[in-house]
MARFI-639895 format. One record per residue (C-alpha): residue in three letters; x, y, z. Coordinates in steps of 0.25 Angstrom, whole numbers. Example, Ala and Ser with C-alpha at 12.3 -4.5 7.8 and 13.67 -1.06 7.14 Angstrom:
residues 2
- code X Y Z
- Ala 49 -18 31
- Ser 55 -4 29
This chain:
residues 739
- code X Y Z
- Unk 143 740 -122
- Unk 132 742 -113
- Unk 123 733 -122
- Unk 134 721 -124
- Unk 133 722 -108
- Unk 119 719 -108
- Unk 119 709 -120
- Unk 129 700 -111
- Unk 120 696 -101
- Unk 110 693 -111
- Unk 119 682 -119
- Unk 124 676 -108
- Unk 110 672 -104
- Unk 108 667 -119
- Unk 121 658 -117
- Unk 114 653 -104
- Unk 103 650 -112
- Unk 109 642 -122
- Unk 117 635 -113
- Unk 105 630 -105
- Unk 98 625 -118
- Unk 111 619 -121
- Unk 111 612 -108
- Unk 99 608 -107
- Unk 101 602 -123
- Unk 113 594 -116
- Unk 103 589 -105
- Unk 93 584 -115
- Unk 103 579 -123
- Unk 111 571 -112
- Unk 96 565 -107
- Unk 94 561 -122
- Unk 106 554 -123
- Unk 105 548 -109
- Unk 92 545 -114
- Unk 95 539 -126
- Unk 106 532 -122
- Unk 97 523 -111
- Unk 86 523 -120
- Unk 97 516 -132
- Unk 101 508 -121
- Unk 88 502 -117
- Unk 86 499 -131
- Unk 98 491 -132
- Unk 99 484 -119
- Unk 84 480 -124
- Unk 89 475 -137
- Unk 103 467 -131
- Unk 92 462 -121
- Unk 81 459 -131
- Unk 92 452 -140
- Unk 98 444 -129
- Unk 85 440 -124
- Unk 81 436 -141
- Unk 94 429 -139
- Unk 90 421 -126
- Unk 79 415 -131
- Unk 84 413 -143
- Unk 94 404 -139
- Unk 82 397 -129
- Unk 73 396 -139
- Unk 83 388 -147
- Unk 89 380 -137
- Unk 73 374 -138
- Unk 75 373 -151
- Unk 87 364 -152
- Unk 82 356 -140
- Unk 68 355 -146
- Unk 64 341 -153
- Unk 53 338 -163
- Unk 41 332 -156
- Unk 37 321 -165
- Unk 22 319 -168
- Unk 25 304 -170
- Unk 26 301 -155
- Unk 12 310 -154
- Unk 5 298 -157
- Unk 10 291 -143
- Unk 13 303 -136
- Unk 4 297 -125
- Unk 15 288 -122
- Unk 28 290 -114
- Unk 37 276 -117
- Unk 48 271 -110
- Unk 59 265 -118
- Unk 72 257 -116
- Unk 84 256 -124
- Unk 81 243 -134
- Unk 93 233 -130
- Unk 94 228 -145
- Unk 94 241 -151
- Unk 104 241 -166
- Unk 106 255 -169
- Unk 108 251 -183
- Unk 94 243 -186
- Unk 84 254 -189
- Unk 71 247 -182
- Unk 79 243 -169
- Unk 74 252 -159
- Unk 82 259 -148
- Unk 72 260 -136
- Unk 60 251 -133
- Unk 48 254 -126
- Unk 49 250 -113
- Unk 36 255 -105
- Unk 27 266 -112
- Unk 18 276 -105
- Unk 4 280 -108
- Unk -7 288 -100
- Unk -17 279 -98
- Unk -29 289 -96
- Unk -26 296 -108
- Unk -34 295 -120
- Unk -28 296 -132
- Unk -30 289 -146
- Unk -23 293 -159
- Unk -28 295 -172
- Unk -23 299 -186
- Unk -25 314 -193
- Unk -34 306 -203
- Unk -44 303 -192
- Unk -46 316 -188
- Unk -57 323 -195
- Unk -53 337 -201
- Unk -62 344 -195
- Unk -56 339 -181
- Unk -42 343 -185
- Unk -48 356 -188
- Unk -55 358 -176
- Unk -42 357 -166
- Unk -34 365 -178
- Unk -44 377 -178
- Unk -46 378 -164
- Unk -31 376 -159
- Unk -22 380 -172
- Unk -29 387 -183
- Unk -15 389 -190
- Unk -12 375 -190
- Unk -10 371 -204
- Unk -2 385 -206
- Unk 7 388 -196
- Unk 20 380 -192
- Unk 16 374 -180
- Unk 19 387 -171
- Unk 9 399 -170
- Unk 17 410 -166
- Unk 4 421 -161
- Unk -1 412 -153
- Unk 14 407 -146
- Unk 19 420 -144
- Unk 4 422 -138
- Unk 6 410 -128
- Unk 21 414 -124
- Unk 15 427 -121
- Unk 3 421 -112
- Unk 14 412 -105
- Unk 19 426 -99
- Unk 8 433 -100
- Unk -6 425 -98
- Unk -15 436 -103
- Unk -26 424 -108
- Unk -22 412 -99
- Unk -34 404 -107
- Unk -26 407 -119
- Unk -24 396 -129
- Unk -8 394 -131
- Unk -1 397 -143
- Unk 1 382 -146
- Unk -2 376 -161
- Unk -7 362 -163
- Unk 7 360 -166
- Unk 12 365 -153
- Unk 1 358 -145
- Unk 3 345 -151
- Unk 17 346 -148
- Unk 13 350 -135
- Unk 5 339 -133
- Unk 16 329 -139
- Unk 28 333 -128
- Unk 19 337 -116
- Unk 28 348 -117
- Unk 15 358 -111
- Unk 23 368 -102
- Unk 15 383 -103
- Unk 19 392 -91
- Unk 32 399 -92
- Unk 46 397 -97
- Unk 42 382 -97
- Unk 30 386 -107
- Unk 39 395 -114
- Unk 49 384 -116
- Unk 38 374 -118
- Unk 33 383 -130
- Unk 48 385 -136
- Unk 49 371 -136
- Unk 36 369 -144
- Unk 38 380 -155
- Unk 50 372 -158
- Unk 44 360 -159
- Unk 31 363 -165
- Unk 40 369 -178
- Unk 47 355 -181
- Unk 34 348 -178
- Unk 28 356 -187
- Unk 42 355 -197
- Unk 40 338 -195
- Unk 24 335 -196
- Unk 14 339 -205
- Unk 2 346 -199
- Unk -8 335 -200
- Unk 3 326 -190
- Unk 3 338 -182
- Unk -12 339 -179
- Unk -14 324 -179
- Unk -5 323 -168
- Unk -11 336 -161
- Unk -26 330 -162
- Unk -22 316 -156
- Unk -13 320 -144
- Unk -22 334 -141
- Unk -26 334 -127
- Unk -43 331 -128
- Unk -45 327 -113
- Unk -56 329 -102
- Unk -54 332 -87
- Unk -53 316 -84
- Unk -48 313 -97
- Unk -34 313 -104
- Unk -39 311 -120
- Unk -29 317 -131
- Unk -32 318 -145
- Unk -43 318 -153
- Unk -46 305 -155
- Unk -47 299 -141
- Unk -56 313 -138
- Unk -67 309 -148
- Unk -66 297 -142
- Unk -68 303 -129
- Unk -78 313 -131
- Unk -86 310 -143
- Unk -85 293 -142
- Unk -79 293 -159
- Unk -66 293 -164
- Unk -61 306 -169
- Unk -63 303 -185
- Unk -79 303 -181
- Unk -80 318 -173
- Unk -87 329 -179
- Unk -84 344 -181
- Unk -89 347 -169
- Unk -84 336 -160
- Unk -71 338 -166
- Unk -70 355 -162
- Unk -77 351 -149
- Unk -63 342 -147
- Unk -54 355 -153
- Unk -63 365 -142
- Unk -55 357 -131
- Unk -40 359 -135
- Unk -37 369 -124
- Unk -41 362 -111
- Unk -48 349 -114
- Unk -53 348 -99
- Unk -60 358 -101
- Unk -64 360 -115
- Unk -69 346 -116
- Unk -83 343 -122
- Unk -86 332 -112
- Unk -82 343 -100
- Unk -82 356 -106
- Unk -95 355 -116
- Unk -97 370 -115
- Unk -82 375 -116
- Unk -80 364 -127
- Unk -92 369 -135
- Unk -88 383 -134
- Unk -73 379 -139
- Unk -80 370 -150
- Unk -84 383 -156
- Unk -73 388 -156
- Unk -65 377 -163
- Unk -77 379 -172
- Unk -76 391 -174
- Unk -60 392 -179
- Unk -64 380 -188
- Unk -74 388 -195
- Unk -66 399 -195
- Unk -54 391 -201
- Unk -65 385 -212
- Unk -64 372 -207
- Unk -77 371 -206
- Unk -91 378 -211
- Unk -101 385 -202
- Unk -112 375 -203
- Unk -101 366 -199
- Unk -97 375 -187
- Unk -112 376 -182
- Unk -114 362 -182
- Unk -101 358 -174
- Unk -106 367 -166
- Unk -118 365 -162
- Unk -118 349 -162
- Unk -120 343 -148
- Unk -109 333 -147
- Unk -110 320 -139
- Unk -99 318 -129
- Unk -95 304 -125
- Unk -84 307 -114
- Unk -78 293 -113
- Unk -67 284 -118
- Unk -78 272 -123
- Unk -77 274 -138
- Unk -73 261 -142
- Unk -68 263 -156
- Unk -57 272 -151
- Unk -44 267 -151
- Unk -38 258 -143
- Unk -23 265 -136
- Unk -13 255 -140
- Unk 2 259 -136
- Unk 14 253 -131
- Unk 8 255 -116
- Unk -3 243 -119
- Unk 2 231 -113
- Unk 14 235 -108
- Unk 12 232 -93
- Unk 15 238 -82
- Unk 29 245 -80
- Unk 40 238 -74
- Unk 49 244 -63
- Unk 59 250 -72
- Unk 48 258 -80
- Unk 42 262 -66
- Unk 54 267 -63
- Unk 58 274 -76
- Unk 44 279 -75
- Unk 47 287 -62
- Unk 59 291 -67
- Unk 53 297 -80
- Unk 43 304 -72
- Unk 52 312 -64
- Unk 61 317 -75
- Unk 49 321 -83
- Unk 44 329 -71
- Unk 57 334 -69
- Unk 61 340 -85
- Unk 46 347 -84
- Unk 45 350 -71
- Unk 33 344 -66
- Unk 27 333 -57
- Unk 31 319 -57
- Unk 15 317 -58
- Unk 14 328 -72
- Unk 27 320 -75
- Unk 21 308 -74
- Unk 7 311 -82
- Unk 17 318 -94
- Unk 24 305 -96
- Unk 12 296 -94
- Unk 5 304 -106
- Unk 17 302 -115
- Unk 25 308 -123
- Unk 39 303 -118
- Unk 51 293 -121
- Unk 58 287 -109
- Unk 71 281 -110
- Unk 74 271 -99
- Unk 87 265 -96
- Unk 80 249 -94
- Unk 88 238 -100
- Unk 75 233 -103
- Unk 79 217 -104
- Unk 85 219 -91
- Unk 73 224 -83
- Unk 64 212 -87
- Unk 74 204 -85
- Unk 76 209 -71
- Unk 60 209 -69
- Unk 60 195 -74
- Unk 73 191 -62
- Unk 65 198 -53
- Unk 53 191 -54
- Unk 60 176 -54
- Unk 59 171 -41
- Unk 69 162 -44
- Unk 81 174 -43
- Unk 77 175 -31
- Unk 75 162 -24
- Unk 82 148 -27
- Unk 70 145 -21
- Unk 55 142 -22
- Unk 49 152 -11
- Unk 34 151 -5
- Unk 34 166 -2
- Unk 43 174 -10
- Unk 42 189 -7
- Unk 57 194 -7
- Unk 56 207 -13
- Unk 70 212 -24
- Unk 73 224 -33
- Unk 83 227 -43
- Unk 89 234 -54
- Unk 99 237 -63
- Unk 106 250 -70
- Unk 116 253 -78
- Unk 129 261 -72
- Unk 123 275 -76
- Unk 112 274 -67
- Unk 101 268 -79
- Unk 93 258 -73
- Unk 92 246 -83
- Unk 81 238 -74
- Unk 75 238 -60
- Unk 64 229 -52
- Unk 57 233 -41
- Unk 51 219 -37
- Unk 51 204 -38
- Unk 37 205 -44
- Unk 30 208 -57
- Unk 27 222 -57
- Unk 12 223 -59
- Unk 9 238 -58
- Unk 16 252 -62
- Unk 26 258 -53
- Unk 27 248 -41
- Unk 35 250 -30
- Unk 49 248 -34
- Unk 60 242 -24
- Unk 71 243 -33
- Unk 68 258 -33
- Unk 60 261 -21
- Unk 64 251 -12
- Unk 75 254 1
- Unk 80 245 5
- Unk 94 241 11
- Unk 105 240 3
- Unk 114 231 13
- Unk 129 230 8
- Unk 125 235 -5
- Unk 128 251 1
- Unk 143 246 4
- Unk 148 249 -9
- Unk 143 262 -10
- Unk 141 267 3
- Unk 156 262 9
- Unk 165 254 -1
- Unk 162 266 -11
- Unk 164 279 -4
- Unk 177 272 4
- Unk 183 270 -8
- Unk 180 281 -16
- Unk 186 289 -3
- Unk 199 280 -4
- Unk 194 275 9
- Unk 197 258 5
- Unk 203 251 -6
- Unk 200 239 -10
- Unk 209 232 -2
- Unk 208 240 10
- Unk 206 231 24
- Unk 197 232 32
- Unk 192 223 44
- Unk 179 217 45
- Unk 175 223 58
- Unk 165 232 62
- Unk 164 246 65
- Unk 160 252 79
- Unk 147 261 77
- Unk 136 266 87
- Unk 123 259 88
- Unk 110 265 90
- Unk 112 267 105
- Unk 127 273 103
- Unk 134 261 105
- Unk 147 256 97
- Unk 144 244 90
- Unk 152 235 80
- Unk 145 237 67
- Unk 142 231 57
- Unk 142 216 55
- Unk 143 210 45
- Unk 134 202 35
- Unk 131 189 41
- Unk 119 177 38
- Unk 124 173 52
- Unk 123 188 59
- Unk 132 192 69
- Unk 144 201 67
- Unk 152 193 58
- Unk 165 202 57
- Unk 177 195 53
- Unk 187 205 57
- Unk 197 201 46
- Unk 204 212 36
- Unk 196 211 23
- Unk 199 220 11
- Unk 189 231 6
- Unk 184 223 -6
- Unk 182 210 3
- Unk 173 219 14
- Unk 163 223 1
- Unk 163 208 -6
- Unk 160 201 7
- Unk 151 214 11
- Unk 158 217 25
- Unk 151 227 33
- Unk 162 231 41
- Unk 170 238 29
- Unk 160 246 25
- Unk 156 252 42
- Unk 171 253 43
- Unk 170 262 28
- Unk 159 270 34
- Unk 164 274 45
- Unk 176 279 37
- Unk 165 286 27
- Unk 156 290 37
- Unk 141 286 36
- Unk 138 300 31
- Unk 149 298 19
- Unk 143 287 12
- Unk 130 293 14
- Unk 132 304 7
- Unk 137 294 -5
- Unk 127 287 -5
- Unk 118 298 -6
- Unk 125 308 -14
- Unk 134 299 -23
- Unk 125 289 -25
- Unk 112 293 -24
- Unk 104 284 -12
- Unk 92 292 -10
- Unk 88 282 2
- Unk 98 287 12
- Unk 94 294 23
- Unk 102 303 33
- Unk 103 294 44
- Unk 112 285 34
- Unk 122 296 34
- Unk 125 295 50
- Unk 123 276 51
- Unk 133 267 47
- Unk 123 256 44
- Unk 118 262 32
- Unk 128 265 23
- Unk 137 254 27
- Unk 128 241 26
- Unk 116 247 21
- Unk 108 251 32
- Unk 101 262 26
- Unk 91 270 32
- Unk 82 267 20
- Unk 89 259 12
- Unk 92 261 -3
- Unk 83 259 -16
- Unk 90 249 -25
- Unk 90 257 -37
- Unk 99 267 -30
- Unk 109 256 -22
- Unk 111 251 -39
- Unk 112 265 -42
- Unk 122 267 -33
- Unk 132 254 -36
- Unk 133 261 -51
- Unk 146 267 -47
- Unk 153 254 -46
- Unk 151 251 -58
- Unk 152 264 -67
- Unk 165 273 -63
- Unk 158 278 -47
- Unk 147 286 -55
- Unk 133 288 -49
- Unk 122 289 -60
- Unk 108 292 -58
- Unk 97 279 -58
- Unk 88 281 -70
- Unk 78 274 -78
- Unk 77 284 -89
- Unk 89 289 -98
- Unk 79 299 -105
- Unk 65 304 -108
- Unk 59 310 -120
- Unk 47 319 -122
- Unk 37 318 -134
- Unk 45 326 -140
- Unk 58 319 -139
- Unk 65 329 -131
- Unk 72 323 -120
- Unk 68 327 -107
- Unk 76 318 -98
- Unk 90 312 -100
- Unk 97 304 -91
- Unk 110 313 -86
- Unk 125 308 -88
- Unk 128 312 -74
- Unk 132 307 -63
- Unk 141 307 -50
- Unk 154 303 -48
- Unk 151 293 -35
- Unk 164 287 -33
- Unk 176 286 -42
- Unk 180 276 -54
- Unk 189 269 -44
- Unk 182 268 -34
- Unk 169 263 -41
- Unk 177 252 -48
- Unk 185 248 -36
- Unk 171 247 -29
- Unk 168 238 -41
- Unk 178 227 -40
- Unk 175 228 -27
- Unk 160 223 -27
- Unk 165 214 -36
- Unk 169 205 -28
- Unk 158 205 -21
- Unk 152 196 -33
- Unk 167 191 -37
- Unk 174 187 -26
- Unk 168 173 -17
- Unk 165 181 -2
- Unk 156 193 -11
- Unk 144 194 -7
- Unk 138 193 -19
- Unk 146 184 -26
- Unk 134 177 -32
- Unk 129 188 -41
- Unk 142 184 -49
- Unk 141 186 -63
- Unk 148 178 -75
- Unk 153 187 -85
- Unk 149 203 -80
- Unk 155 208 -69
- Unk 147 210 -56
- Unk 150 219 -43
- Unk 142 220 -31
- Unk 137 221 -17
- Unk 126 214 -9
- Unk 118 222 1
- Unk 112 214 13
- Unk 102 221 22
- Unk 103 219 37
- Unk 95 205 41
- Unk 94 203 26
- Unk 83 210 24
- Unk 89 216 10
- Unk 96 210 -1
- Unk 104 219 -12
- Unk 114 217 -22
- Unk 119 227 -32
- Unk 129 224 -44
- Unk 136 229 -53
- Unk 139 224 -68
- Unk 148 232 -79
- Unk 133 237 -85
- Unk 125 236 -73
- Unk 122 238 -60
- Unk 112 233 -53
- Unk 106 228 -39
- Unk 95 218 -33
- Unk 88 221 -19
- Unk 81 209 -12
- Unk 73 210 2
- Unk 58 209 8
- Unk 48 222 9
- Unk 48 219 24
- Unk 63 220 24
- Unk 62 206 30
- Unk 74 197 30
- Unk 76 190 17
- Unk 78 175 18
- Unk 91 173 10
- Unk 90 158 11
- Unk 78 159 3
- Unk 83 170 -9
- Unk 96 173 -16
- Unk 106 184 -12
- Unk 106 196 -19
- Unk 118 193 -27
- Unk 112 181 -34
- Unk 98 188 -35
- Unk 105 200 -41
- Unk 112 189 -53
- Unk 100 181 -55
- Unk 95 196 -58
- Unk 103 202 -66
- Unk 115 192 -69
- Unk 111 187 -81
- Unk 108 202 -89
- Unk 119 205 -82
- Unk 130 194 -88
- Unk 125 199 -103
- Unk 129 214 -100
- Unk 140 221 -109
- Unk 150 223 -98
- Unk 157 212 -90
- Unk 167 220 -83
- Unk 169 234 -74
- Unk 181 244 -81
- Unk 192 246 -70
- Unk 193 263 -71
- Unk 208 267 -73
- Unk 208 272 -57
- Unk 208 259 -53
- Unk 219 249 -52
- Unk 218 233 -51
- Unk 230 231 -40
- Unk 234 222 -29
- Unk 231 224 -15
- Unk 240 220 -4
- Unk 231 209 5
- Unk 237 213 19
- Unk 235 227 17
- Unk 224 230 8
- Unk 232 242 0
- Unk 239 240 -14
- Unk 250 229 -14
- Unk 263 231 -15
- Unk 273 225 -26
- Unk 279 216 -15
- Unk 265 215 -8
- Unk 262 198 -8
- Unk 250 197 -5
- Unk 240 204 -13
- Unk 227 204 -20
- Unk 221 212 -33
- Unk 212 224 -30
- Unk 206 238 -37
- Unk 212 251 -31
- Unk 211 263 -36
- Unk 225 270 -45
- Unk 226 281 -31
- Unk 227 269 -21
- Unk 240 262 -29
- Unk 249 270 -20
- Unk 245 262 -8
- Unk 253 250 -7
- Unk 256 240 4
- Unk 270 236 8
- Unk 271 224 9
């Protein structure tokens, strides 16, 4: 007994043992699944992440694929050259050689020098040398060296050898070269690179090798710090005074040394950097067994003559479509401004770099010219006799005008009476401000009142003024009316509303403002219709935005701009002269957008437009003697205060379209001398404009033909006797007189 006592303690202390190991066997083994468990779930949570990120770029490296096109190495012969086309009038889609755009006006950097020559002029051992020393695998690989771009992907993040030659084949470069398509720093040089590897494997899937490198050694940047020189031929010109056929093995590496940065690898400013690169072409070529040693040394140690000038006379002579071509006309100037900017715009860059790409070629811009009708407009413009009945000793009245179509594209536009003699002149049609006179009523009073249900075309209103402050505070009676005589000339009788815009009442309008408030049709002008010339002080007078009293004034271009609504449903497109621009490649950079904003509504636009109709149709218009024959015209005049400006803008069913006359002094324009702008604006444009498609406006579903009663300006009654025919919208049928 004694001894099972004693054992007792001893077992207990063995079951306290154990059940320490044991715990501590569950504490390891709790910490090893904890630990397992997080370390299974790092795994995984770096394999979803890494799939989804495989996945990402996947999809973003095929989304370049699918919007990648093949740079063609056909345009590389002229790539020098950006050209501006215009859709051919006479186009017949079914004749094979009929063309579908012309060449308008064509682009080519003057100072560069460049001169093209075929594969067969080019000495093998000069193809060698820029092979060896750039892209030894030429001939083996398929146009993309993957070492050497995984290499240059990795410098972009990490520049461990910032001097470092990128990872580009003579593929890639030539395509680089091709499209201007040079971005190297960041996301933009990693997009830049995805687009290339795409493009460089159907290069290489379309052209043969030889096509390839022919295109690669005439479009390869060769140039000095003062000189622009590309290709080989025109830098053996340059440098040696021979044509590339005649350069020897060591003239030819010495032109291979400069590839990486011409301006400073040159042999005319870089003889001991050049010499020291030679060798090294040198030396891949021997190494490649292109040439022997003996032939290695020699190269090597000849002393070659530099010549350094552009005096070698049998090179050849640069003959393209820019010789002989004159100097641009106003539309080209324009287009060319505009081309700039959206260029600088889709790469991000200066209107200046912009500028130097497009001069250096490479790109397709479409304009939106009608093309007969801009010299016919150039020719108008410059007759004397369309402006004059008269035979005048000193004729110095200055005119603009221009034409688009009802989506905004601009068909022709000229700045000036005169023949346009140098590259992008001033021009007024454009640039000029000047007053626009009655020509704001439409859309800065008739417009908006309507559009807010404000007037009919019927409603009455009395030709008399409104009472405003002058400067000193005091209540005047504002405005008068138009007069040759002066004086107040208000007539104080009922006239409907479409009478008060035919005859061009002042008095409707201020009474329509005042209503609107000044600050209103400011605000439409601005942000409906796009006048860039306002200034704040507009929003707070009556002056400007009822007669056209502007604190500036407005550029013709936009004024025509803005009449577009009357003639296409109320829609406000934006001016352009370019419907889209391609890159060497063919890519298009730029297209012109469908958009646009919703100015006012279909009914109000076309009852707007059988309005200004009559101020052409009907015998007290203003402009009565712009009439047309056959086509259809609406319009308003626009007379500045003391007759200092003249304007007229109309509207045809395909065009619309505006002329501007006045002196650069803003002196008073003798109009016993010159014709109105009604009958400047038809000896300008009537003729083209008699022969367009259209003849007639489409009246819009809203809108209702109807009889007014004359005593009370609303929609006649069935019993009403005395009435006349007018255009209302569907929603104001309800409003009836009694009579």
């Amino acid at each position: 007994m004694e001894d099972r006592r004693r054992d007792v303690p001893n077992r207990r202390r063995g079951r306290r043992k154990k059940t320490k190991a044991r715990s501590a066997m569950s504490i390891v083994s709790r910490v090893l699944k904890t630990l397992g468990t997080v370390v299974l779930s790092v795994f995984l949570i770096v394999i979803i992440t890494s799939c989804i990120f495989a996945t990402v770029l996947t999809i973003y490296v095929l989304n370049f694929a699918d919007t990648t096109s093949t740079v063609s190495l056909d345009q590389a012969a002229d790539s020098n050259i950006s050209r501006f086309l215009y859709e051919n009038p006479d186009y017949d889609e079914k004749d094979p050689a009929s063309q579908q755009y012309k060449l308008y006006y064509a682009l080519r950097n003057q100072s560069r020098h460049i001169l093209w020559t075929d594969i067969e002029n080019i000495p093998q051992h000069v193809q060698d040398a820029f092979v060896y020393s750039e892209d030894e695998r030429f001939y083996q690989h398929d146009g993309i060296d993957f070492k050497r771009t995984i290499g240059a992907f990795v410098n972009i993040f990490i520049p461990l050898y910032p001097g470092r030659q990128g990872g580009s084949t003579i593929t890639q470069q030539t395509i680089k070269n091709v499209t201007g398509d040079k971005e190297a720093a960041g996301i933009q040089g990693i997009e830049r690179k995805v687009r290339e590897i795409f493009r460089t494997i159907n290069v290489e899937k379309t052209n043969r090798k030889e096509d390839i490198l022919q295109c690669y050694l005439n479009i390869i940047p060769l140039g000095t710090s003062k000189h622009d020189i590309a290709g080989v031929q025109a830098a053996a010109n340059f440098y040696y005074g021979k044509d590339i056929k005649d350069v020897d093995l060591a003239e030819a590496a010495s032109l291979a040394a400069m590839t990486t940065a011409p301006a400073a690898y040159n042999p005319l400013e870089g003889g001991k950097e050049n010499y020291i690169r030679r060798k090294v072409c040198l030396d891949k070529m021997l190494e490649n067994g292109a040439i022997s040693e003996d032939e290695h040394d020699q190269a090597l140690n000849e002393k070659i003559k530099i010549v350094g000038n552009f005096d070698f006379s049998s090179a050849t002579v640069y003959d393209d479509e820019t010789k002989d071509q004159g100097v641009t006309d106003y539309f080209m100037d324009e287009a060319l401004t505009e081309a700039e900017n959206r260029i600088s715009k889709y790469y991000g860059i200066t209107i200046e770099e912009a500028s130097q790409r497009l001069f250096n070629g490479g790109f397709n811009i479409y304009t939106t010219v009608d093309y007969n009708l801009q010299k016919k407009l150039e020719k108008g413009m410059q007759n004397p006799a369309n402006f004059t009945a008269y035979s005048l000793a000193e004729d110095n009245l200055m005119s603009a005008s221009i034409a688009m179509d009802y989506t905004g594209n601009v068909k022709a536009v000229v700045g000036s009476r005169n023949a346009k003699k140098e590259m992008r002149v001033f021009n007024t049609a454009t640039q000029g401000v000047r007053s626009p006179g009655s020509t704001i009523k439409p859309i800065a009073s008739y417009a908006p009142a309507l559009e807010q249900n404000l007037i009919t075309w019927s409603t009455i209103f009395k030709d008399s003024p409104i009472v405003v402050k002058d400067d000193k505070g005091k209540d005047i009676q504002w405005p008068d009316n138009y007069s040759e005589t002066g004086g107040h000339n208000w007539s104080n009788q009922n006239m409907y509303t479409w009478q008060m815009l035919a005859q061009s009442k002042n008095t409707a309008p201020a009474q329509l403002i005042q209503k609107l408030t000044p600050e209103y049709s400011y605000n439409f002008l601005k942000e409906k219709l796009d006048i860039t010339t306002l200034e704040e002080t507009d929003a707070h007078i009556y002056s400007g935005v009822t007669v056209g009293g502007l604190t500036n004034g407005t550029h013709l271009e936009e004024l025509v701009g803005a009449y577009m609504i009357f003639g296409n449903g109320g829609r406000k497109y934006e001016v352009s002269y370019i419907s889209s621009i391609e890159d060497a490649s063919g890519k298009v950079i730029y297209e012109k957008p469908d958009g646009y904003k919703q100015a006012i509504s279909e009914s109000t636009a076309y009852i707007m437009n059988r309005m200004m109709q009559n101020v052409v149709n009907d015998s007290t218009g203003t402009g009565r003697n712009a009439k047309l024959i056959t086509t259809d015209l609406v319009a308003k005049t626009g007379t500045s205060t003391e007759w200092k400006d003249l304007t007229f803008v109309g509207c045809t069913p395909d065009y619309v379209s505006g002329v501007w006359i006045g002196y650069d002094n803003h002196k008073q324009i003798p109009t016993q001398s010159y014709y109105n702008s009604d009958q400047l604006w038809k000896n300008l444009f009537g003729e083209y404009f008699e022969s367009e498609p259209d003849k007639t406006f489409t009246m819009p579903d809203s809108v209702v033909k109807t009889k007014y009663c004359r005593t009370t300006g609303l929609v006649a009654s069935k019993t009403c006797g005395n009435t006349a025919e007018g255009y209302f919208k569907k929603s104001e049928l309800s409003k009836v007189c009694n009579h």
